[in-house]
Backbone as XML, in Angstrom:
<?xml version="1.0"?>
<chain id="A" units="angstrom">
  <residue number="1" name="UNK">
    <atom name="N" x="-19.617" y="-13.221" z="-8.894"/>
    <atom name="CA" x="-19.803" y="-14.515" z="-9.502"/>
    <atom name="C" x="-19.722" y="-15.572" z="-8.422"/>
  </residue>
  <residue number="2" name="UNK">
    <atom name="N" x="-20.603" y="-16.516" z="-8.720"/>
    <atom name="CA" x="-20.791" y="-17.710" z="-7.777"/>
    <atom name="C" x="-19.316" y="-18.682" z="-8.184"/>
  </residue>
  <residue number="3" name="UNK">
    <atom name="N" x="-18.296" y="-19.307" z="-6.381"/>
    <atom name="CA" x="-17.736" y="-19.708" z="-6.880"/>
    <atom name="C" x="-17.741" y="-21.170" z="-6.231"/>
  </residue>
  <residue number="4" name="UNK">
    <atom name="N" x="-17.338" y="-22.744" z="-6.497"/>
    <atom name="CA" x="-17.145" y="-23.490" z="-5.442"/>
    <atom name="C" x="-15.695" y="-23.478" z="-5.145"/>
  </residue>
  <residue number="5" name="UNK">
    <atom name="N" x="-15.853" y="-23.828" z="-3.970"/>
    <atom name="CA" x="-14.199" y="-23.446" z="-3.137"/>
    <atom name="C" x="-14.363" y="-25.469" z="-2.557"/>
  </residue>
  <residue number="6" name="UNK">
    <atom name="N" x="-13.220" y="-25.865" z="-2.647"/>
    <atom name="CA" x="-13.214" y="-27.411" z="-2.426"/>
    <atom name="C" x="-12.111" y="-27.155" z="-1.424"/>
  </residue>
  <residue number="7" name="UNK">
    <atom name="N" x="-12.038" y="-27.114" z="-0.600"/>
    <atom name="CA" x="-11.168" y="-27.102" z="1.478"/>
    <atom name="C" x="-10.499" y="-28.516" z="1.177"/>
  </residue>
  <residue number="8" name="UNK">
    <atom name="N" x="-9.206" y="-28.697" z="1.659"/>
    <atom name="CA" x="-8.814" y="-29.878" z="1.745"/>
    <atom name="C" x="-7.594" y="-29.449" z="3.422"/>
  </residue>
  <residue number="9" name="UNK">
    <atom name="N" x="-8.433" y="-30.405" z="4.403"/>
    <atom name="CA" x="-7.548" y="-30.312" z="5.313"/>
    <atom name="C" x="-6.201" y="-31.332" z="5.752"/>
  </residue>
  <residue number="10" name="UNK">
    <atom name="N" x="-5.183" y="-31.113" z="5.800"/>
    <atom name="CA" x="-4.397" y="-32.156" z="6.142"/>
    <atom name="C" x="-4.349" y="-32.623" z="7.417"/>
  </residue>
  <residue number="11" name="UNK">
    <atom name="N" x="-4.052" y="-34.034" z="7.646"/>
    <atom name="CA" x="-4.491" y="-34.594" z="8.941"/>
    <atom name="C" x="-3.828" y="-33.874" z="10.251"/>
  </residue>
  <residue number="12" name="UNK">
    <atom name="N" x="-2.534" y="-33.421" z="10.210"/>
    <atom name="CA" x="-2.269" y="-32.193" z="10.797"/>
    <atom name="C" x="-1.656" y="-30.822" z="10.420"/>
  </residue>
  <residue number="13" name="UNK">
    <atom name="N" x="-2.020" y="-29.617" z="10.802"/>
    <atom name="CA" x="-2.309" y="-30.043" z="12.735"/>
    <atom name="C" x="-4.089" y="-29.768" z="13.065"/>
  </residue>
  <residue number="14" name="UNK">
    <atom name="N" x="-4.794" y="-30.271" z="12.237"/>
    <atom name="CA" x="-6.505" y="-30.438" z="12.374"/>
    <atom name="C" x="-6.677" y="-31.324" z="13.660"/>
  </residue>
  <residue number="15" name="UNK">
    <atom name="N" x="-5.627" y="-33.125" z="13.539"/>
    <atom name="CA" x="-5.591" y="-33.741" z="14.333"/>
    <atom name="C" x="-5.570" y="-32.831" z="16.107"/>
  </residue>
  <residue number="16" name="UNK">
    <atom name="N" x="-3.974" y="-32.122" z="15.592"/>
    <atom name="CA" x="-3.892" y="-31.372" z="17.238"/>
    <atom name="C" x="-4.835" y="-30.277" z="17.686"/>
  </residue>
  <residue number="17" name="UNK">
    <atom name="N" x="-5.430" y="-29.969" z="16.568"/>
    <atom name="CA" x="-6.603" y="-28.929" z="17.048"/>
    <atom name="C" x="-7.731" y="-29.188" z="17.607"/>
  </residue>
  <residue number="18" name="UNK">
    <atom name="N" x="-8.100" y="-30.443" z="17.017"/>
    <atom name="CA" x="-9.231" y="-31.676" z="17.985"/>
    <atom name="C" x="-9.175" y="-32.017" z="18.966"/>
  </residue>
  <residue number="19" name="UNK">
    <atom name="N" x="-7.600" y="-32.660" z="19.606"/>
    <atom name="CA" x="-7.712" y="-33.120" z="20.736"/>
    <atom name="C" x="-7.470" y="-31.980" z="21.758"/>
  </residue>
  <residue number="20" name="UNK">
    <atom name="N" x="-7.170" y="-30.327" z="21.220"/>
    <atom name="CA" x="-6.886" y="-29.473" z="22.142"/>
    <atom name="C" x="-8.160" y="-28.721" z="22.229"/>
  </residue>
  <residue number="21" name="UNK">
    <atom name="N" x="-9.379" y="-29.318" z="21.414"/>
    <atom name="CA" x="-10.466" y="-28.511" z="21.292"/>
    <atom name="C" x="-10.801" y="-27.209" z="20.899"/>
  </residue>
  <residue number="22" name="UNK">
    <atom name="N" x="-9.815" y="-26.682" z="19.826"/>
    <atom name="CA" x="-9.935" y="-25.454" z="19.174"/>
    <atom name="C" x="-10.171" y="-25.976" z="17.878"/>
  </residue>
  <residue number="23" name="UNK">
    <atom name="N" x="-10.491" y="-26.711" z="17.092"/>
    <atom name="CA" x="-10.488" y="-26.781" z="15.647"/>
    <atom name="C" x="-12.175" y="-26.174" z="15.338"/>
  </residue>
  <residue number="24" name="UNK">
    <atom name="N" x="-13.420" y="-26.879" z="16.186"/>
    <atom name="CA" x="-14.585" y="-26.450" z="15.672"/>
    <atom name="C" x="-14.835" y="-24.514" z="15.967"/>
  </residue>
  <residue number="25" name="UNK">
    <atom name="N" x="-14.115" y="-24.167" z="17.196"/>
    <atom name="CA" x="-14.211" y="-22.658" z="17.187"/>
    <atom name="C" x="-14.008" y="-21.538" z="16.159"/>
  </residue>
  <residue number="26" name="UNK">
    <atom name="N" x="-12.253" y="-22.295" z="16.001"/>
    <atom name="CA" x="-11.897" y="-21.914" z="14.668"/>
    <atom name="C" x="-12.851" y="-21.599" z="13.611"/>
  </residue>
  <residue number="27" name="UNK">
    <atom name="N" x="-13.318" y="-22.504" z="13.096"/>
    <atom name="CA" x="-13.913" y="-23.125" z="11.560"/>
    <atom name="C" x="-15.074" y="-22.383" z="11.813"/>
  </residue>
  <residue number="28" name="UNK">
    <atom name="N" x="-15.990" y="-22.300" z="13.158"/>
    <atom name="CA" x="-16.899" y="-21.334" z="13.477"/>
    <atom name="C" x="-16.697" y="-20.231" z="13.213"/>
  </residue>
  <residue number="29" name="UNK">
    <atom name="N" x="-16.006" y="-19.411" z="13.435"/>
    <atom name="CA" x="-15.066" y="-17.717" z="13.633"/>
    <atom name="C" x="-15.041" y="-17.861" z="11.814"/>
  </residue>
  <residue number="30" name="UNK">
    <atom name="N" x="-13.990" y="-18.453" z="11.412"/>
    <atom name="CA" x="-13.717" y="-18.323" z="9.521"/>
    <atom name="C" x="-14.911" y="-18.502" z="8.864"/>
  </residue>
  <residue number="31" name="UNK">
    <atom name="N" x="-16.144" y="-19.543" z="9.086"/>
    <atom name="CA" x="-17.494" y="-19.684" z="8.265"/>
    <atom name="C" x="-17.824" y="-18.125" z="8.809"/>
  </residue>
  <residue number="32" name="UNK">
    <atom name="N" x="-18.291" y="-17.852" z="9.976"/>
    <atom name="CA" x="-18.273" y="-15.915" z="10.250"/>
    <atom name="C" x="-17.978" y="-15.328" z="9.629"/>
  </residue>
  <residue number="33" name="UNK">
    <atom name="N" x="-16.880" y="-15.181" z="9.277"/>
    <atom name="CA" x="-15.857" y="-14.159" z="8.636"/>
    <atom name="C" x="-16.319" y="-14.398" z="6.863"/>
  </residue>
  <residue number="34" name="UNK">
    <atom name="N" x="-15.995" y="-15.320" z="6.625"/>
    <atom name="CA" x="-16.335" y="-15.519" z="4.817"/>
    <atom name="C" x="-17.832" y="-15.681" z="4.453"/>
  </residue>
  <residue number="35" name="UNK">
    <atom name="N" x="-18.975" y="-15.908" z="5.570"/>
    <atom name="CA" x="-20.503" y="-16.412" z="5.194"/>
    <atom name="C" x="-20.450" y="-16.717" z="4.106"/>
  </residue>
  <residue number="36" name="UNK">
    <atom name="N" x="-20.681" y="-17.857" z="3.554"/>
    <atom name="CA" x="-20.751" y="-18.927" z="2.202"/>
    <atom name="C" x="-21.766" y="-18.801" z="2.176"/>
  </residue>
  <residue number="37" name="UNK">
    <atom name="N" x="-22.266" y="-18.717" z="1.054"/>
    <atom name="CA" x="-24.161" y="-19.003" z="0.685"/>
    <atom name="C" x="-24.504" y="-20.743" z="1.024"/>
  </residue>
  <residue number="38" name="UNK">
    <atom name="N" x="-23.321" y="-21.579" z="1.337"/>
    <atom name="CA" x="-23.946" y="-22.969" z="1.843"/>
    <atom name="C" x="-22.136" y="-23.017" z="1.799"/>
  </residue>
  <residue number="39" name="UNK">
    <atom name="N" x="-21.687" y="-23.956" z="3.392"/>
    <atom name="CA" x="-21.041" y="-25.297" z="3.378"/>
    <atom name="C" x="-21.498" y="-26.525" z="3.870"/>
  </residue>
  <residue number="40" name="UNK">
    <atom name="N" x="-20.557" y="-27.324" z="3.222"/>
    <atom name="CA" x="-20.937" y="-28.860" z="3.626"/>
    <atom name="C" x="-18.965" y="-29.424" z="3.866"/>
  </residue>
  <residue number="41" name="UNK">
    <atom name="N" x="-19.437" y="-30.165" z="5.136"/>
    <atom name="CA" x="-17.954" y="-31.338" z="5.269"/>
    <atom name="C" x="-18.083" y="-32.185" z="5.053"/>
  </residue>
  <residue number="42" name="UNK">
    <atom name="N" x="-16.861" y="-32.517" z="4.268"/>
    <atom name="CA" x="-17.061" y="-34.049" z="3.743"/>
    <atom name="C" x="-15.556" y="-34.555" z="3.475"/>
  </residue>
  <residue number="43" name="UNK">
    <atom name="N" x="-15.218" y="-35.255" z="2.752"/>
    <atom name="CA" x="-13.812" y="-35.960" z="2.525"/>
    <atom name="C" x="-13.211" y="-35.477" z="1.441"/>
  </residue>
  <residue number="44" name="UNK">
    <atom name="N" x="-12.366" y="-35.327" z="0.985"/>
    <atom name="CA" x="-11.476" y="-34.924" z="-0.195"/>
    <atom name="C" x="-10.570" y="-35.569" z="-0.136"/>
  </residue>
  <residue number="45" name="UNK">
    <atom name="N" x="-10.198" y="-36.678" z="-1.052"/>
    <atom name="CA" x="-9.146" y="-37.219" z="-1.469"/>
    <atom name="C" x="-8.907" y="-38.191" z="-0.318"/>
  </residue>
  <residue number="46" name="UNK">
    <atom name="N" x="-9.760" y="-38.687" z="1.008"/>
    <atom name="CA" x="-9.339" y="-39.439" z="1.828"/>
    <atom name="C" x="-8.743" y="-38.266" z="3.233"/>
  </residue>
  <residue number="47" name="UNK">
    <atom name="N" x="-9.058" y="-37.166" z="2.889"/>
    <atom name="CA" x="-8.836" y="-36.218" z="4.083"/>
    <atom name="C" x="-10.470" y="-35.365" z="4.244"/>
  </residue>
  <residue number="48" name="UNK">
    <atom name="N" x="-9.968" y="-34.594" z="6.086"/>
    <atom name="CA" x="-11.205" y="-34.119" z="6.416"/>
    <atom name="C" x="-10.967" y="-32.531" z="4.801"/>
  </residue>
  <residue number="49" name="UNK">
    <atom name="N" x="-11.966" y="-32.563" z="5.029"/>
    <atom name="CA" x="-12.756" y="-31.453" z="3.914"/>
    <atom name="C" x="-13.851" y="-30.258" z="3.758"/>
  </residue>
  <residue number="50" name="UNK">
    <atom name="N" x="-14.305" y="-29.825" z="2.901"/>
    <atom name="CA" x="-15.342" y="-28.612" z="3.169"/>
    <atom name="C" x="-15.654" y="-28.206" z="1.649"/>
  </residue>
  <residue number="51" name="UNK">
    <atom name="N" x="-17.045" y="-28.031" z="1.422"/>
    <atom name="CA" x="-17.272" y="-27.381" z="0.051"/>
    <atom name="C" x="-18.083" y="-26.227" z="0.058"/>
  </residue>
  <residue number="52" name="UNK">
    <atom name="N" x="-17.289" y="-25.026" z="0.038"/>
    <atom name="CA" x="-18.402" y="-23.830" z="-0.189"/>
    <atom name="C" x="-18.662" y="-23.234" z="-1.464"/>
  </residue>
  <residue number="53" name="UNK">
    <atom name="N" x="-20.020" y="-22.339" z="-1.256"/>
    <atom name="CA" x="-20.475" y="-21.921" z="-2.590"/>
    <atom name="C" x="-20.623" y="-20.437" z="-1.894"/>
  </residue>
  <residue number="54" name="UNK">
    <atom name="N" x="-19.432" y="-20.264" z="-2.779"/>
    <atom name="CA" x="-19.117" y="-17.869" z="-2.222"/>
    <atom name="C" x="-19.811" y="-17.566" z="-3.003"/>
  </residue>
  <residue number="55" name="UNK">
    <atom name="N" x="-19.836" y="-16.062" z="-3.104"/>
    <atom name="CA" x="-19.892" y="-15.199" z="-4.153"/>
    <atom name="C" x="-19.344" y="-14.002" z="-3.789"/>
  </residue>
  <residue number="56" name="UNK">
    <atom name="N" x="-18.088" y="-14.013" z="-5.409"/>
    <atom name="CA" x="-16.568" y="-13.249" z="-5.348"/>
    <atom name="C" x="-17.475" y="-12.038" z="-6.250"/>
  </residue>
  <residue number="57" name="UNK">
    <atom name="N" x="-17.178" y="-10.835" z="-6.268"/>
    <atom name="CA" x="-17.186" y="-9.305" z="-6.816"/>
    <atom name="C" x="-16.142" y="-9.361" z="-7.712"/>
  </residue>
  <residue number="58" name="UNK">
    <atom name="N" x="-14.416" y="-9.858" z="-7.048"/>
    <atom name="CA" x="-13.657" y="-9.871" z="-8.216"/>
    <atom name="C" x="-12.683" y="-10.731" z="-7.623"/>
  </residue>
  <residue number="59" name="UNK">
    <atom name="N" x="-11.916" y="-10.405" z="-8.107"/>
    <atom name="CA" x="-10.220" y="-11.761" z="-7.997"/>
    <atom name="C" x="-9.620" y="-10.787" z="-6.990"/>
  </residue>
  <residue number="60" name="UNK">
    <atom name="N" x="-9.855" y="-10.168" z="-6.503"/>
    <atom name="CA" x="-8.524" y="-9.564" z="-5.026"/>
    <atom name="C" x="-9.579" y="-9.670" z="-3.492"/>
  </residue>
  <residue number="61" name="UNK">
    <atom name="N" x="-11.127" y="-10.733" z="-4.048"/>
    <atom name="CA" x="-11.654" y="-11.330" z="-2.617"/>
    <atom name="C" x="-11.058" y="-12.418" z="-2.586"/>
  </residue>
  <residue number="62" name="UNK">
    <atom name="N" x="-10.486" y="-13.322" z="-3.100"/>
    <atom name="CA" x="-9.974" y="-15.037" z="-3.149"/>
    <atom name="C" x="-9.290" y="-14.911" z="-2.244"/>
  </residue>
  <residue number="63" name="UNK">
    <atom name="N" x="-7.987" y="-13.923" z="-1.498"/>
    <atom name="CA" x="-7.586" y="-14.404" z="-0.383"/>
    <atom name="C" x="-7.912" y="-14.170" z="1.005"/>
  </residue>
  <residue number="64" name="UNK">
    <atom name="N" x="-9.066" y="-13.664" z="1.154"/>
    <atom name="CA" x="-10.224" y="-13.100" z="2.147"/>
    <atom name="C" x="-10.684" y="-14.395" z="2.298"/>
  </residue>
  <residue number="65" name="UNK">
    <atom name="N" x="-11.139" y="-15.364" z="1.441"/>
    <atom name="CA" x="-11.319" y="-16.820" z="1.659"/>
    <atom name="C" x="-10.500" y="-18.085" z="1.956"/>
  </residue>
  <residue number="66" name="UNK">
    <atom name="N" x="-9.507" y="-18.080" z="1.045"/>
    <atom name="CA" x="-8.235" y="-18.966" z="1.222"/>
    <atom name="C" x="-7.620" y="-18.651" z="2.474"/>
  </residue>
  <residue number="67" name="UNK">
    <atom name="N" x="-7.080" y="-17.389" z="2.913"/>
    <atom name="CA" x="-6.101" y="-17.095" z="4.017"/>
    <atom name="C" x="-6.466" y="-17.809" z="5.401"/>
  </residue>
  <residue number="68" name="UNK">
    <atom name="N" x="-7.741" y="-17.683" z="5.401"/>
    <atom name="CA" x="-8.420" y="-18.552" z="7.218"/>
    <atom name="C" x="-7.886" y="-19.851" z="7.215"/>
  </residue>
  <residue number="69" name="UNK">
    <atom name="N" x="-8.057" y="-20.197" z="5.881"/>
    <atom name="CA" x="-7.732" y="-21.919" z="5.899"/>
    <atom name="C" x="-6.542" y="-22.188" z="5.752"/>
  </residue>
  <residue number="70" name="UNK">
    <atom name="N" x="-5.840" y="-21.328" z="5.082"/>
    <atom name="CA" x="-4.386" y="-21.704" z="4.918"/>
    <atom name="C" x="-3.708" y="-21.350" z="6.424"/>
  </residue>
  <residue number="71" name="UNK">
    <atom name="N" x="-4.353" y="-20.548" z="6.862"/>
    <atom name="CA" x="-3.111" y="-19.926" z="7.925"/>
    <atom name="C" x="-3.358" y="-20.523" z="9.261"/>
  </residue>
  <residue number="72" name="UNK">
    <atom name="N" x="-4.739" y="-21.221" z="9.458"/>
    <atom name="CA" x="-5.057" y="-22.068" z="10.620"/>
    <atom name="C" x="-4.777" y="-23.049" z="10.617"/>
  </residue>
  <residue number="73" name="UNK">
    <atom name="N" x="-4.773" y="-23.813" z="9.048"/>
    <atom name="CA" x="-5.321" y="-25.114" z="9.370"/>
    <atom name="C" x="-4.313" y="-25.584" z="8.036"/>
  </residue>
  <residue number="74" name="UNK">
    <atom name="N" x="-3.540" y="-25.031" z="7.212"/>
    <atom name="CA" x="-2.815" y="-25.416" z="6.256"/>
    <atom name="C" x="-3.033" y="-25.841" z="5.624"/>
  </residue>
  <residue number="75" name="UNK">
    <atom name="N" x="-4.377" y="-25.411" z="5.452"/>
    <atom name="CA" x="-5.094" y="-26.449" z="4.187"/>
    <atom name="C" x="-4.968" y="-25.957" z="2.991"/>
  </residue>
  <residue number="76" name="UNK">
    <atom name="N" x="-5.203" y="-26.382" z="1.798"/>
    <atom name="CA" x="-5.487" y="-26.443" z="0.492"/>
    <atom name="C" x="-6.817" y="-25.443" z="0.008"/>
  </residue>
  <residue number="77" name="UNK">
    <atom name="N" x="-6.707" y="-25.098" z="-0.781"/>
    <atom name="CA" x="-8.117" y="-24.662" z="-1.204"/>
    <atom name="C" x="-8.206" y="-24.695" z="-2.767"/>
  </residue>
  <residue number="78" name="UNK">
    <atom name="N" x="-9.269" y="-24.727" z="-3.396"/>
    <atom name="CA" x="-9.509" y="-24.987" z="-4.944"/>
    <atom name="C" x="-10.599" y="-24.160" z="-5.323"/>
  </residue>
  <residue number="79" name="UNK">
    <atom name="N" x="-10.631" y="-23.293" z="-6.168"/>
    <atom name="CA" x="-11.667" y="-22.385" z="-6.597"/>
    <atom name="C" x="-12.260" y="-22.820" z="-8.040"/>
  </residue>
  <residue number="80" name="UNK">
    <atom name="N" x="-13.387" y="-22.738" z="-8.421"/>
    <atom name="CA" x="-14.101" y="-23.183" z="-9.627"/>
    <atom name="C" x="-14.980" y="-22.065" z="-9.557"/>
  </residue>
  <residue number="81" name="UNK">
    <atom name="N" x="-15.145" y="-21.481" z="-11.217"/>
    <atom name="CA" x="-16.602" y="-20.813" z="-11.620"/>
    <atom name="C" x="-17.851" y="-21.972" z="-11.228"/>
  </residue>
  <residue number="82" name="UNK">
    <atom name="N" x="-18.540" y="-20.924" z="-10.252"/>
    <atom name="CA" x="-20.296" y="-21.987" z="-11.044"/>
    <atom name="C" x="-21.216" y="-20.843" z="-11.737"/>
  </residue>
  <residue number="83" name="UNK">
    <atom name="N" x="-21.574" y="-21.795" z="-12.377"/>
    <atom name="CA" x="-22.788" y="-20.932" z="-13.238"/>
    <atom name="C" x="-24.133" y="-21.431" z="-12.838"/>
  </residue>
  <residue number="84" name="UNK">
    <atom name="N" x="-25.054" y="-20.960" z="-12.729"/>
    <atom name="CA" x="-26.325" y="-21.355" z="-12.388"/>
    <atom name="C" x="-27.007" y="-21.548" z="-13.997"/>
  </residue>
  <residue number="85" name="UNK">
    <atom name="N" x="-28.441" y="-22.042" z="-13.479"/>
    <atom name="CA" x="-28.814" y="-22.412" z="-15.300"/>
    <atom name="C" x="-29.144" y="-20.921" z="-15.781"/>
  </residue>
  <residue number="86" name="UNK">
    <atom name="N" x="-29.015" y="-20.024" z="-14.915"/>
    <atom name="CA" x="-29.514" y="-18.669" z="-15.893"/>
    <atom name="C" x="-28.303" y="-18.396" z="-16.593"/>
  </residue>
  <residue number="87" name="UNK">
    <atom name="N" x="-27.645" y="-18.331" z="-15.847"/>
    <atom name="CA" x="-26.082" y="-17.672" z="-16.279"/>
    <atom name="C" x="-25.866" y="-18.936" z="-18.157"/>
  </residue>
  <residue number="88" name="UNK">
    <atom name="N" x="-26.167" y="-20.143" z="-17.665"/>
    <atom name="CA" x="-25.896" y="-20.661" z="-18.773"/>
    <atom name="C" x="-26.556" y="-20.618" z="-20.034"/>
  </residue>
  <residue number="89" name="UNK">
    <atom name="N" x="-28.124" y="-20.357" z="-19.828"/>
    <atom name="CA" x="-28.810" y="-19.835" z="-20.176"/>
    <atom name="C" x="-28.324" y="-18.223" z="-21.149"/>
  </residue>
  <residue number="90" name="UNK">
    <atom name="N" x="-27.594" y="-17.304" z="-20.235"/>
    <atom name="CA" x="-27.418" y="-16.185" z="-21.045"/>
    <atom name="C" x="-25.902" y="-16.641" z="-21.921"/>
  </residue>
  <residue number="91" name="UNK">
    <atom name="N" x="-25.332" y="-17.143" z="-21.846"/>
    <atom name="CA" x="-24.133" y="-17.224" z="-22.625"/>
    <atom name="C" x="-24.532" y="-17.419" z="-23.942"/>
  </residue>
  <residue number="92" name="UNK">
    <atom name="N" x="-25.350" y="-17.501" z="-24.435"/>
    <atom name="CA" x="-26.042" y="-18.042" z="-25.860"/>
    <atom name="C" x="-25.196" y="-19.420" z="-26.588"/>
  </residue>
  <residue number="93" name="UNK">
    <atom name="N" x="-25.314" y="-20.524" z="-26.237"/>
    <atom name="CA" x="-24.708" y="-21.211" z="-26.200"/>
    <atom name="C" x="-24.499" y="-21.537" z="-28.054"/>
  </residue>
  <residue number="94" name="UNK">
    <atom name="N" x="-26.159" y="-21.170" z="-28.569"/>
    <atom name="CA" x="-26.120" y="-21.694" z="-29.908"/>
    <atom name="C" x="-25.268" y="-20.721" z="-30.781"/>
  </residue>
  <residue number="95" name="UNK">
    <atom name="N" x="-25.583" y="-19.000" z="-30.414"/>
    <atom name="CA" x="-24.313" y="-18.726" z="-31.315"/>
    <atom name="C" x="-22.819" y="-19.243" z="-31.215"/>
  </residue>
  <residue number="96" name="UNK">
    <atom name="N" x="-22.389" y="-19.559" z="-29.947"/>
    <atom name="CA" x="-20.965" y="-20.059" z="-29.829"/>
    <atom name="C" x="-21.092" y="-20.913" z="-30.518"/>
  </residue>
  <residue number="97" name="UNK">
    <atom name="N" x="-22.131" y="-22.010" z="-30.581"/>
    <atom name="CA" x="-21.648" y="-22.982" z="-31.718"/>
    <atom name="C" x="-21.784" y="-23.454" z="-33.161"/>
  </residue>
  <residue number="98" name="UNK">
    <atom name="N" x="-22.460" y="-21.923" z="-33.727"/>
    <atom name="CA" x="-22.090" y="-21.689" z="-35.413"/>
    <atom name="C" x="-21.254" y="-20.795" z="-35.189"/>
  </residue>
  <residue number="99" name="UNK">
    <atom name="N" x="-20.496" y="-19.585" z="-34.340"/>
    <atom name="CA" x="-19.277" y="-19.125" z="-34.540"/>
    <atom name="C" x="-17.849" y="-20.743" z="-34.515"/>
  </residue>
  <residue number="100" name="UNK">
    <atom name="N" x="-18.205" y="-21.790" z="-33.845"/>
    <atom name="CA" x="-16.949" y="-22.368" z="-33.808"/>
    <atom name="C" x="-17.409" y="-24.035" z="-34.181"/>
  </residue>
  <residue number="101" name="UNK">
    <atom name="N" x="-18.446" y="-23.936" z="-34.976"/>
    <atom name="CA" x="-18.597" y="-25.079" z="-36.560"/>
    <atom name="C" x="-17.758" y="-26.053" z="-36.556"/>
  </residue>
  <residue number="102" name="UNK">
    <atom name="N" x="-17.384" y="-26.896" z="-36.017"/>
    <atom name="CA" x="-16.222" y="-27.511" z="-36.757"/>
    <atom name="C" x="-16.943" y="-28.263" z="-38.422"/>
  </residue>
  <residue number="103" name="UNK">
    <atom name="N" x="-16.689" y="-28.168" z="-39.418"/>
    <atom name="CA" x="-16.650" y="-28.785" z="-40.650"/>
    <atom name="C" x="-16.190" y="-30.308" z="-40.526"/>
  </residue>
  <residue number="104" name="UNK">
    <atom name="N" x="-17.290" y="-31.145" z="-40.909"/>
    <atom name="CA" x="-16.427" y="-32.669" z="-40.826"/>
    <atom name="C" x="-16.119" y="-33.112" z="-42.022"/>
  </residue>
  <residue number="105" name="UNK">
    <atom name="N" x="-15.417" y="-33.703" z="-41.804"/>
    <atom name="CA" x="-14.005" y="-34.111" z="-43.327"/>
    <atom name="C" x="-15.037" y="-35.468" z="-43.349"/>
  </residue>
  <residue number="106" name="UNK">
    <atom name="N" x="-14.892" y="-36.057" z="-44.492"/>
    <atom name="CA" x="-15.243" y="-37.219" z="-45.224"/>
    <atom name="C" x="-14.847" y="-37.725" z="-45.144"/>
  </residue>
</chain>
């Protein structure tokens, strides 16, 4: 399943990894290691950041992804289902919603 992963880096020690010139090697080596079907950097919450789009087999790959970031760079990480329009497409959206009808009161 396709997932987005939202990176949140704290200003250190990213800061000390910049001025010692290991932070982009790093982040090179871990995008290696996890190949995302796409990242992008950007800001989160007013910190440096990263948004990838994986794709997990099951729940015991999540720390094959999280661990690079946590253990280099102490960052945060946030996982979300995505669904593409097929996927939404197959959920049958209209039976879910005569199985769960709500009846409106008068």
């Amino acid at each position: 399943m396709k997932m987005l992963v939202n990176v949140t880096f704290p200003i250190e020690p990213f800061n000390t990894m910049v001025k010692k010139g290991t932070a982009g090697e790093i982040i090179g080596r871990v995008i290696d290691d996890i190949n995302p079907e796409s990242i992008y950097f950007t800001d989160q919450d007013g910190h440096r950041g990263a948004v990838m789009v994986v794709e997990i087999s099951k729940a015991v790959d999540i720390p094959s992804i999280s661990e690079p970031w946590f253990l280099n760079f102490e960052a945060s990480c946030e996982f979300k289902i995505a669904l593409t329009s097929d996927d939404l497409m197959q959920s049958n959206l209209t039976k879910l919603a005569e199985k769960w009808k709500v009846v409106e009161m008068n």
